[in-house]
C-alpha positions in Angstrom: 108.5 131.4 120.8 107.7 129.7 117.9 107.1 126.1 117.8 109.1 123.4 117.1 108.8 121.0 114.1 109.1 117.4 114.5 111.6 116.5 111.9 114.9 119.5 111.6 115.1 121.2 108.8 111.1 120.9 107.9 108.5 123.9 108.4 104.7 124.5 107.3 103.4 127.5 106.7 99.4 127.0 106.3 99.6 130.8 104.3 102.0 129.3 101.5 99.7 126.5 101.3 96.2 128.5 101.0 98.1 130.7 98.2 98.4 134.2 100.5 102.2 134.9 99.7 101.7 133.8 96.0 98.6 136.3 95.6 100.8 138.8 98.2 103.7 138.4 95.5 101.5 139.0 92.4 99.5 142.5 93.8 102.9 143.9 94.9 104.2 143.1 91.3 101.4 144.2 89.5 101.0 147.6 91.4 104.6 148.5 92.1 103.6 148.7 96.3 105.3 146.6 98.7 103.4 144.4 100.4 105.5 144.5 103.6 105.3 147.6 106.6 109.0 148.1 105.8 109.2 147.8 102.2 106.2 150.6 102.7 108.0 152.4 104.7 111.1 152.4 102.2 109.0 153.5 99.6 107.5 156.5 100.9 110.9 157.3 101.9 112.3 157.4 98.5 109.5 159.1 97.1 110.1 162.1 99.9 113.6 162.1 99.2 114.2 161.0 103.1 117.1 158.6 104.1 
């Protein structure tokens, strides 16, 4: 279970601070691959004609 924050409604995430989803965001633009298993997984899926 995840823990709880102080203060409801407020959440850190030390990734978005460092930059990783920026730089995440960025390569999957740049490349046109998903950066995510399922947005992977979609992908191929299209690609092989599968549903």
């Amino acid at each position: 279970m995840a823990k709880k924050s102080i203060i409801p409604g407020l959440s850190f995430s030390w990734k978005r601070a460092v930059g990783i989803s920026y730089a995440k965001r960025k390569i999957a633009k740049v490349t046109g691959i998903p950066t995510t298993k399922s947005g992977r997984q979609k992908k191929v899926g299209k690609l092989f004609g599968i549903k």
